[in-house]
C-alpha positions in Angstrom: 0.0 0.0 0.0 3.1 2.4 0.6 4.5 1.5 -2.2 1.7 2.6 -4.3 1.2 5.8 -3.1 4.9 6.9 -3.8 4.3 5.4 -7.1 1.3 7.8 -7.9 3.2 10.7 -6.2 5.9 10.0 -8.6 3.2 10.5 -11.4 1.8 13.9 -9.7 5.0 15.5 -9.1 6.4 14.9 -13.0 3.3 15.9 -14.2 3.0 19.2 -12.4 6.8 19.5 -14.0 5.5 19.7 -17.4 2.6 21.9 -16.5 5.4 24.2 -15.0 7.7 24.0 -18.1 4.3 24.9 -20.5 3.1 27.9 -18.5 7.1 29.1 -18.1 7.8 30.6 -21.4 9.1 33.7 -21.7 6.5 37.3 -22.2 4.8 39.4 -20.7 1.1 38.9 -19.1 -2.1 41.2 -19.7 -4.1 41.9 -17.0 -6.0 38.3 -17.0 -2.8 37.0 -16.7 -1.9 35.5 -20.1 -0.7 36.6 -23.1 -0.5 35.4 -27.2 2.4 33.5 -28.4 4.5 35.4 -30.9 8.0 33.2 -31.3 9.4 29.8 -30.7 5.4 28.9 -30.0 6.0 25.6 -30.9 8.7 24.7 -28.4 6.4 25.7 -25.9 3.4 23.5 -27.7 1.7 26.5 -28.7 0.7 28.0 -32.2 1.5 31.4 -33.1 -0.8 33.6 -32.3 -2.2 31.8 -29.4 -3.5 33.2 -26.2 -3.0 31.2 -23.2 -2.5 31.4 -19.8 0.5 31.8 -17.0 1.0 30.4 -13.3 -2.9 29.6 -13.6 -3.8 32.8 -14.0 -7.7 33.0 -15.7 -8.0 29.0 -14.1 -9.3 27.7 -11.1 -6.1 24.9 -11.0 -3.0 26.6 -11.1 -2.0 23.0 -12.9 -3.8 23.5 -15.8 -2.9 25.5 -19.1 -6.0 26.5 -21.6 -5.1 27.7 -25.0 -8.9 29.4 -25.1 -8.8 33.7 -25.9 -10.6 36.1 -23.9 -12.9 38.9 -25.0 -10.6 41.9 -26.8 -10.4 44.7 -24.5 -11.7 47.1 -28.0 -14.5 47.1 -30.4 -15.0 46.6 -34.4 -15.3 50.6 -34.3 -12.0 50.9 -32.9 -10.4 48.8 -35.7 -12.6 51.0 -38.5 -11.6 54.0 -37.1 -8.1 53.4 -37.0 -8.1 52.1 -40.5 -9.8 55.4 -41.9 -7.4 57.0 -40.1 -4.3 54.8 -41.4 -5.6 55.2 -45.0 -5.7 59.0 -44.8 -2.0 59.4 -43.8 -0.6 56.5 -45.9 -2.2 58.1 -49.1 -1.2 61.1 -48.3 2.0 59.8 -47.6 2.3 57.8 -51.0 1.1 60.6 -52.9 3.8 63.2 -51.8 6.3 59.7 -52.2 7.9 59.7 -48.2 9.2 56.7 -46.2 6.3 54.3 -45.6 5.4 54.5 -41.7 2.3 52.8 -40.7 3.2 53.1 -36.7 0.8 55.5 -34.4 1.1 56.0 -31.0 -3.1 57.0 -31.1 -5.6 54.6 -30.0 -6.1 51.3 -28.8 -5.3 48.2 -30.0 -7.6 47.5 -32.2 -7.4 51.4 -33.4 -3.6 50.8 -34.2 -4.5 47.3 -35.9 -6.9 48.9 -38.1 -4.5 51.8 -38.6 -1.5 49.8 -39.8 -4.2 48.1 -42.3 -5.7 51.1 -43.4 -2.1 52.9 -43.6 -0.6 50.3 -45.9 -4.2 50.3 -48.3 -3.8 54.0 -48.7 -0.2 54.5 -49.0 0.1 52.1 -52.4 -3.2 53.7 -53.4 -1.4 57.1 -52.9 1.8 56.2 -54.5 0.2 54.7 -57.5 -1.9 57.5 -58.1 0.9 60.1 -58.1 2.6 57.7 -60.6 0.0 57.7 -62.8 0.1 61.7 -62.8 3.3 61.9 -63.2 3.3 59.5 -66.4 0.2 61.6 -68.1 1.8 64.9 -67.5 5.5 63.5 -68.0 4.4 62.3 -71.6 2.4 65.5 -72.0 5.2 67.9 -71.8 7.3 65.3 -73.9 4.8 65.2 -76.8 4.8 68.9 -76.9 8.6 70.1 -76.3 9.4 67.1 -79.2 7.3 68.6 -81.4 8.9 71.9 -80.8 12.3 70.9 -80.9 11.8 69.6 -84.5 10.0 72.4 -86.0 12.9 75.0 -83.8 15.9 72.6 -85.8 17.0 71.3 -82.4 18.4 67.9 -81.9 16.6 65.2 -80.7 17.9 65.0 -76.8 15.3 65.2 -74.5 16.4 66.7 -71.3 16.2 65.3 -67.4 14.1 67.1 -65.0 15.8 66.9 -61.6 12.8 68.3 -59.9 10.7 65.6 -61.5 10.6 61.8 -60.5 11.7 58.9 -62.1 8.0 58.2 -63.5 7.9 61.3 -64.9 11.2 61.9 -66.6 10.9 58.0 -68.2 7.5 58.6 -69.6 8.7 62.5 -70.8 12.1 61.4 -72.6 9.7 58.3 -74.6 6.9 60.7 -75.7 9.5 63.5 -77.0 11.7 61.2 -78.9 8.3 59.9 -80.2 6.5 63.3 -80.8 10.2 64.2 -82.7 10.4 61.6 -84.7 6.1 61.7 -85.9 6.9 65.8 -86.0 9.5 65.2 -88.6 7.5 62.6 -90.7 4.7 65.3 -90.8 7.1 67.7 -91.7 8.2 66.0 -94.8 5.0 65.6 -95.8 3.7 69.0 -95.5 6.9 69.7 -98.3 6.2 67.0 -100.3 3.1 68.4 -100.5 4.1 72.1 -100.9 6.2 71.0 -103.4 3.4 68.9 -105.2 1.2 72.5 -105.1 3.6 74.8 -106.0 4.1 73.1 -109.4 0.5 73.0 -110.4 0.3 69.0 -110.4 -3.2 67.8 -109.6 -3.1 66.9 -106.2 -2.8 63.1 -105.6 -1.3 61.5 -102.1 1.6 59.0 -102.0 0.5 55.7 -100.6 3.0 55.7 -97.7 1.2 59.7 -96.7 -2.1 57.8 -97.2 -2.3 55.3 -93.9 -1.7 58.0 -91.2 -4.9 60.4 -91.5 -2.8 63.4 -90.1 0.4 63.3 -92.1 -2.2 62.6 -94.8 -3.8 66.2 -94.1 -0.1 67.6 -93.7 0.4 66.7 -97.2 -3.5 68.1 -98.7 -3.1 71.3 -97.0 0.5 72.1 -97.8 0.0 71.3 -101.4 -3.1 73.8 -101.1 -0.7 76.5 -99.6 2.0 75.7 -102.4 -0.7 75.7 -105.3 -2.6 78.9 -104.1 1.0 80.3 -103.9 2.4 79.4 -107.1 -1.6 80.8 -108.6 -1.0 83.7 -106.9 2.0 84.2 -108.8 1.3 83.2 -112.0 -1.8 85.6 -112.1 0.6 88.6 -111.1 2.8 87.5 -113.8 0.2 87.1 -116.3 -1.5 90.2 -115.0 1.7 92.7 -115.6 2.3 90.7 -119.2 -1.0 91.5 -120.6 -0.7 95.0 -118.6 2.3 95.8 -121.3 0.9 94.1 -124.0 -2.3 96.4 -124.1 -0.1 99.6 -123.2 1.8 98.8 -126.6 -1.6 97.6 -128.2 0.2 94.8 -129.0 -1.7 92.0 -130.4 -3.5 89.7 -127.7 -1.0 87.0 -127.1 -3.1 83.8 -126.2 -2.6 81.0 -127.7 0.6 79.9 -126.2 -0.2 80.5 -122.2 -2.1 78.1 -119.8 -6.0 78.4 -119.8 -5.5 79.1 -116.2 -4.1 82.5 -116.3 -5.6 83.8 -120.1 -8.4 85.9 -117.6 -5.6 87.7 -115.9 -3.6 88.3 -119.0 -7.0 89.9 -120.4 -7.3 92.0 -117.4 -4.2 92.9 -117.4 -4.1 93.7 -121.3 -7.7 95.8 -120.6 -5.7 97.7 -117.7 -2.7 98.4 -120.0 -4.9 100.0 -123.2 -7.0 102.0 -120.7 -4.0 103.3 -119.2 -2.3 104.1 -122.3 -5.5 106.1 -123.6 -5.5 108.0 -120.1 -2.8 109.3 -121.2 -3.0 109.8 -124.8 -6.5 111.6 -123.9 -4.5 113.7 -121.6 -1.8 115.1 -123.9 -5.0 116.0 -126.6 -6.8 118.2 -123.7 -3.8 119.5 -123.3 -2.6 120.6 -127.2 -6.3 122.2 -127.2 -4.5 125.0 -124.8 -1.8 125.4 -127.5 -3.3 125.0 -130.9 -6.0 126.9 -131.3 -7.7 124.4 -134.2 -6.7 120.4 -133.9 -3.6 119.4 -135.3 -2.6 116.0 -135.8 0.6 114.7 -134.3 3.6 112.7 -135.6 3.9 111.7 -132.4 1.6 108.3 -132.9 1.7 105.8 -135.5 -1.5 104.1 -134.6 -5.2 105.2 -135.7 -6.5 104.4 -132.3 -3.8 106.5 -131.1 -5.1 109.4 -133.1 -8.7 108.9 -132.3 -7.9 109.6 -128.6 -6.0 112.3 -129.2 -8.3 114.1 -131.4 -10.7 113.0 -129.0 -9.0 114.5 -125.6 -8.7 118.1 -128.2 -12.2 118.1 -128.8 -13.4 117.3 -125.1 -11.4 120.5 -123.7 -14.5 122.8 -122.5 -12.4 125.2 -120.7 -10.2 125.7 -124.0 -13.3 126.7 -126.0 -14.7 129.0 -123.6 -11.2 130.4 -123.2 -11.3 130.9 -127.6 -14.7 131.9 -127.2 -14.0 134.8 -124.5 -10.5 135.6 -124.0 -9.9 137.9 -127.0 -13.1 139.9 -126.6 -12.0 140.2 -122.5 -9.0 141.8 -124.1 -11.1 144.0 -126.8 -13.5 145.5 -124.4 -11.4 145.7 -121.0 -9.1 148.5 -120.7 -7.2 146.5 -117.9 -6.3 142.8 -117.5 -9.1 140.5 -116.1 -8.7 136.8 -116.0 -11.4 134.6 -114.8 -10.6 131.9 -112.0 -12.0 129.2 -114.1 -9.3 129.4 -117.0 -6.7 129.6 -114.4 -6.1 125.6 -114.7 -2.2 125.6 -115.7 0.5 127.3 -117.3 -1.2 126.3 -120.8 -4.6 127.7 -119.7 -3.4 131.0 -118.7 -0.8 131.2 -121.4 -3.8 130.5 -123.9 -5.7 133.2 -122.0 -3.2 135.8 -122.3 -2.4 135.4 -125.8 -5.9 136.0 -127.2 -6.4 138.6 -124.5 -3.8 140.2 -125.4 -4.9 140.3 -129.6 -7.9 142.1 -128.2 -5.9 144.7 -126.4 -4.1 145.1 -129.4 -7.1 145.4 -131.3 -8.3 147.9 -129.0 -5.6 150.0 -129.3 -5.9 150.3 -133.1 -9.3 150.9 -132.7 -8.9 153.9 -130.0 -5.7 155.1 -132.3 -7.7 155.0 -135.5 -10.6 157.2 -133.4 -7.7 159.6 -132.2 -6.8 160.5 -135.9 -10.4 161.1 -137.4 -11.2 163.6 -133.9 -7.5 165.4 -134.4 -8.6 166.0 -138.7 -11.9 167.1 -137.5 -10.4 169.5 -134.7 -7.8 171.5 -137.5 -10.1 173.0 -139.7 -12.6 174.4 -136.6 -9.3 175.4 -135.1 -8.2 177.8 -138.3 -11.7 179.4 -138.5 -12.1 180.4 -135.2 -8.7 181.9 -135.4 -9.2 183.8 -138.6 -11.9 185.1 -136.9 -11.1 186.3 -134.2 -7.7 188.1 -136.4 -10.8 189.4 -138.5 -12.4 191.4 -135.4 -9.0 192.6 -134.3 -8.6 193.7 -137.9 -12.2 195.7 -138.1 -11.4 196.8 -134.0 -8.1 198.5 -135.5 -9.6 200.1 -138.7 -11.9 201.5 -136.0 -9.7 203.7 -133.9 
């Protein structure tokens, strides 16, 4: 009977070793007196993560180690509010690219457990959105400042930000060397099809212009540009030819120039004869001041010619009037008068005075011819008053 109670004392007292050796692991206790297992759990036959129990503590045998958790000292609301929290700062944090910190000293544990969640969520949200900016506006300026480089004659180096990141810089140097290159394919075809324009081909794409629809409207309005151009100047040219044609009344020339520009060489030849018989028309008004009946000229060689000049003679009003006046101003005006509307020019006035001055004349003789007959009427009255009066001196003598 002895015997068999040290036996199962033996048992108790080995037992109660192990128990000791479970509940003996290293950590700290919460206030119910256990704790969760974070390392080397399994040594201790625990899994990580699980809550148990020290020296008894939450047990009514201080023998006995239960693996069971108690009710967490915080709420789901806790945990949420934490994690709004945490999603706030990290994407704010990812956006503006700083170190990655998801520890808070605010809250509970459940706040800081939802934080750290919440933190992480919003910081790669953050990050990735600031990446995506940086990409849009990176390739942005890069499509822009390559197409400018090309049409400047700069070389194709795209230059490095340093105040931009690595997103941005990457995405800018692909789009410029892109833009560049696509800017200098449309440039090529906007000569091409200047080129095309300018030499009055009809306008027809090349095949390798045709698959891109905006180097293929490079091409169509660049060979407008160089068509209405080279028109422009062809009409000018055409325009000034016929211009000196019709000034010569030269013989319309149209047989040999393109049907595009025979109306401009017209108007121009129209321009050029009415210019010419301006003049001609001018220099006849103008001989009607000098000749006093129409004369023709040597000067023109050309019946047309003539006409107009006889033409311009014949339309001089003011010379008439100035015929039609001047010399009997002169014959009936003791003094020199000139009208305001025959002084027109040197020739008017030159006119003017010539026939006024053939009426003066005439006037002169006149008044000198009048002179004479009163001076042979005057002699004889003269001699009979004086023979008289030497007859009463006579009869006045033989008196006394």
């Amino acid at each position: 009977m002895q015997k068999l109670f040290v036996t199962f004392s033996l048992i108790l007292f080995t037992l109660s070793f192990f128990a000791s050796n479970v509940s003996a692991h290293p950590g700290r206790t919460d206030g119910s007196g256990g704790h969760t297992c974070r390392t080397n759990c399994a040594k201790w036959g625990l899994n990580t993560g699980e809550y148990h129990y020290h020296n008894g503590g939450g047990s009514s045998s201080s023998a006995t180690t239960t693996t069971s958790k108690p009710e967490p000292t915080y709420s789901q609301a806790d945990v949420d509010e934490g994690k709004t929290s945490g999603q706030s700062k990290g994407y704010e944090d990812g956006y503006s690219r700083t170190n990655n910190n998801s520890i808070t000293d605010i809250g509970n544990e459940g706040y800081k457990k939802g934080y750290v969640s919440g933190y992480e969520a919003g910081y790669n949200e953050g990050l990735k959105k600031i990446k995506e900016e940086d990409i849009v506006y990176g390739t942005t300026s890069g499509e822009n400042d390559g197409k400018a480089s090309l049409r400047k004659g700069e070389n194709k180096e795209a230059p490095t930000n340093d105040s931009k990141s690595d997103d941005w810089n990457n995405a800018y140097k692909a789009a410029f060397i892109k833009s560049f290159d696509y800017e200098k394919t449309v440039q090529n075809a906007e000569k091409l099809g200047s080129d095309s324009g300018y030499s009055l081909a009809k306008l027809a794409v090349p095949a390798d212009l045709s698959k891109d629809e905006t180097v293929k409207k490079a091409f169509e309005s660049h060979y407008k540009i160089g068509y209405e151009k080279r028109t422009k100047e062809e009409n000018d040219k055409h325009l000034e030819l016929g211009n000196k044609d019709g000034y010569a009344l030269s013989s319309l020339a149209i047989a040999s120039l393109d049907s595009r520009f025979v109306d401009s060489y017209k108007q121009g030849y129209e321009e050029g004869k009415s210019e010419r018989k301006d003049e001609v028309l001018v220099e006849g008004h103008q001989s009607a001041f000098i000749n006093m009946n129409y004369q023709e000229t040597s000067d023109y060689d050309n019946q047309e010619l003539m006409d107009w000049h006889k033409e311009g003679f014949e339309s001089n009003e003011v010379a008439v009037q100035i015929k039609e006046t001047a010399f009997e101003n002169g014959h009936t005006n003791s003094e020199y008068v000139i009208p305001e509307e025959f002084k027109l020019n040197e020739e008017s006035i030159a006119l003017y005075d010539s026939l006024f001055q053939e009426g003066q004349e005439l006037r002169n003789q006149e008044n000198e011819k009048k002179m004479m007959v009163t001076a042979g009427i005057a002699v004889p009255v003269a001699g009979v008053a004086i023979g008289g009066l030497f007859l009463r001196k006579r009869k006045k003598k033989k008196l006394i």
